[in-house]
C-alpha positions in Angstrom: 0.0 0.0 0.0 3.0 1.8 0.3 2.8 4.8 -3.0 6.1 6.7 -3.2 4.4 9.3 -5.2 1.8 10.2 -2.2 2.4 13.3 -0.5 3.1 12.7 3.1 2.2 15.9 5.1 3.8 16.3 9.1 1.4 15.6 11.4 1.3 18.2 14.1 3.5 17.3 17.1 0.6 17.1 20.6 2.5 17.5 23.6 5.5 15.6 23.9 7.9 14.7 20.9 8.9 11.2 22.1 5.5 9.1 22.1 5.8 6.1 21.0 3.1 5.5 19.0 3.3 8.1 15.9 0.3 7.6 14.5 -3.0 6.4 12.9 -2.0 3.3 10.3 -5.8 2.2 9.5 -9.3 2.4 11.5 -11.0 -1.1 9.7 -14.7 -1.4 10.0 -17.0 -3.3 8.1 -19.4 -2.7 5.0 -22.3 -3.8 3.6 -20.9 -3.7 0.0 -17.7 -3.1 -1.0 -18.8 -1.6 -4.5 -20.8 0.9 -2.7 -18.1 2.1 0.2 -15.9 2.4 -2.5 -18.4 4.8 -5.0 -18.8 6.6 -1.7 -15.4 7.1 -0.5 -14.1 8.2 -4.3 -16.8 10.3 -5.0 -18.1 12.2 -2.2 -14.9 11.8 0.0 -12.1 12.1 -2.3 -10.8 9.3 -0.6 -8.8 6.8 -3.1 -9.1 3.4 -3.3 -5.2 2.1 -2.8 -5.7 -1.6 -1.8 -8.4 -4.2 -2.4 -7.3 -7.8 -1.0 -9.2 -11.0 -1.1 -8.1 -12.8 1.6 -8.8 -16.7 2.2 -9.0 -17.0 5.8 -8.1 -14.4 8.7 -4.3 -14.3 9.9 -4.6 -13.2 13.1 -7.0 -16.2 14.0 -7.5 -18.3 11.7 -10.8 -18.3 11.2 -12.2 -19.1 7.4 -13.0 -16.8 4.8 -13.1 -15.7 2.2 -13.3 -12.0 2.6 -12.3 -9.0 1.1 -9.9 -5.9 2.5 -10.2 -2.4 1.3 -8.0 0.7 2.3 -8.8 4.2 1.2 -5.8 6.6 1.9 -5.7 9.9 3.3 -3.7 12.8 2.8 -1.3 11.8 5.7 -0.3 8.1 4.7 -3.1 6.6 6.9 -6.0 4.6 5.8 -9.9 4.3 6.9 -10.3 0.5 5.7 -13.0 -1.7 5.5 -14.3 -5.5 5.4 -16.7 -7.0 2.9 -17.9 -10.5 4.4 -19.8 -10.9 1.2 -23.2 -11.3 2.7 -24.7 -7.9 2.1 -25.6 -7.8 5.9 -25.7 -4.0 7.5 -23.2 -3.3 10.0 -24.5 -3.1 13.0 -23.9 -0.1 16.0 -23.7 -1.5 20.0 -26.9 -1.6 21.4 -26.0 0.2 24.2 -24.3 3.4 23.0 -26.1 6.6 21.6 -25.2 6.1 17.2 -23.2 9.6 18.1 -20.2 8.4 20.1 -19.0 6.0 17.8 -17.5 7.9 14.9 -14.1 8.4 12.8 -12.8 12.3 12.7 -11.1 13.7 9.6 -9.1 16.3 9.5 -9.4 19.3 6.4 -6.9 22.3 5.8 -9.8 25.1 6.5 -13.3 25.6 7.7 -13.7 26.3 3.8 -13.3 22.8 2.9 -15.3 22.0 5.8 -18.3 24.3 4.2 -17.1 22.3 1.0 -17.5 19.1 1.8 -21.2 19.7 3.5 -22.1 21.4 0.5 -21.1 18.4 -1.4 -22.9 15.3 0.9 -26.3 17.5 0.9 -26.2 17.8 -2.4 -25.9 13.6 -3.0 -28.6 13.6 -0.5 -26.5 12.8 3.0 -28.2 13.9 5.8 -25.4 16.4 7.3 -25.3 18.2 10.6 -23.0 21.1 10.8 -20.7 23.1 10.7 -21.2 22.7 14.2 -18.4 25.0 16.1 -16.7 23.2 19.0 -14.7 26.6 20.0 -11.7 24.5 18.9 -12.7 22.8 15.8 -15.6 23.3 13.4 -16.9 20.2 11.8 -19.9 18.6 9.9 -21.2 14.8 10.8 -22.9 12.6 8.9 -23.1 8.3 8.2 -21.9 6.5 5.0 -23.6 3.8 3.7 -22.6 1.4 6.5 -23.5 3.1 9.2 -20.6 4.9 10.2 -20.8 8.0 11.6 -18.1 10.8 10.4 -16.7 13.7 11.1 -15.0 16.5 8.9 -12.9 18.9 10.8 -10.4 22.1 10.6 -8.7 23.1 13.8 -9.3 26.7 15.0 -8.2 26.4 18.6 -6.5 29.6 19.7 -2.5 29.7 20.4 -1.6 27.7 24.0 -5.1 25.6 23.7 -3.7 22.2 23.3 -1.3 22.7 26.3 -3.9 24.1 28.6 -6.3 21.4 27.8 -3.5 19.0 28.2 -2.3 20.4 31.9 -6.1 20.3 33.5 -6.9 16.9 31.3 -6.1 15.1 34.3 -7.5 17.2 37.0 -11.1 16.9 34.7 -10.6 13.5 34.5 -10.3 13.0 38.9 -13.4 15.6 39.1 -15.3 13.1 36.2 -15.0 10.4 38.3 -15.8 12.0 41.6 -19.6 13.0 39.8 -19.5 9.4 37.9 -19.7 7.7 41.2 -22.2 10.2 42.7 -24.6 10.6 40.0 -24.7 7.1 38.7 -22.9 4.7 41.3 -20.3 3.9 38.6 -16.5 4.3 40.0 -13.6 4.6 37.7 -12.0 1.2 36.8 -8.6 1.6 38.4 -5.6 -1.0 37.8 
């Protein structure tokens, strides 16, 4: 999958410079129809199709097959990727989560191509909320053909937001569990 003629673009750096993780390879999630992800990720995403495998059984487990593997690359080198089990079945979300939390974020260069891309879905007939503005990032949501919720995105968090987010994250996170156990009985899982 590897295309030495894609521009790579530098992610930007969070807040430390020596995590070990350095990014997103591929989100995989399944589809109803490879034909259709595909006609929906070329030609209202601009998303390219860069790998399509056929794969007889799974390698990680062993389980059998056949199935088929499809990557579409982003600007950055990473992939959203999907598997087609063949059997036309829709994906389906957990039963115990509101369809909102579950969803894949992209990132655009400007609230322009944000407007852009909106403009686009509605006019393919996508149901599209947004450009909703987050005071940090303005986006537009919306579900391809498998169910998937996404996101389209451009940052417009002031200078110093990412670092003062990052030096109360963990205060937030003690009060969230103090009100998590009070309002609902649930403590934090600690191990």
């Amino acid at each position: 999958m590897d295309d030495s003629n894609t521009a790579k673009i530098t992610r930007r750096q969070g807040t430390k410079t020596s995590k070990p993780i350095s990014g997103l390879f591929h989100f995989a999630y399944p589809c109803r129809d490879a034909q259709e992800t595909t006609d929906f990720y070329e030609n209202l995403l601009e998303l390219p199709l860069v790998s399509f495998m056929l794969v007889p059984s799974v390698p990680s487990t062993g389980e059998a097959g056949p199935y088929a593997h499809l990557f579409f690359e982003m600007r950055d080198g990473s992939y959203l990727a999907f598997f087609d089990l063949g059997k036309g079945v829709m994906p389906e979300g957990s039963p115990n989560t509101p369809k909102w939390v579950q969803h894949f974020a992209m990132e655009v260069d400007s609230i322009a191509e944000v407007q852009r891309y909106h403009d686009k879905l509605k006019a393919a007939g996508v149901d599209v909320i947004g450009v909703v503005d987050h005071h940090f990032i303005k986006s537009v949501y919306f579900f391809d053909p498998n169910g998937l919720r996404l996101e389209i995105t451009s940052r417009t968090e002031p200078e110093g937001y990412i670092a003062k987010e990052a030096a109360e994250a963990r205060v937030r996170l003690k009060d969230w569990n103090v009100f998590k156990e009070k309002t609902w009985g649930t403590k934090a899982i600690v191990k």
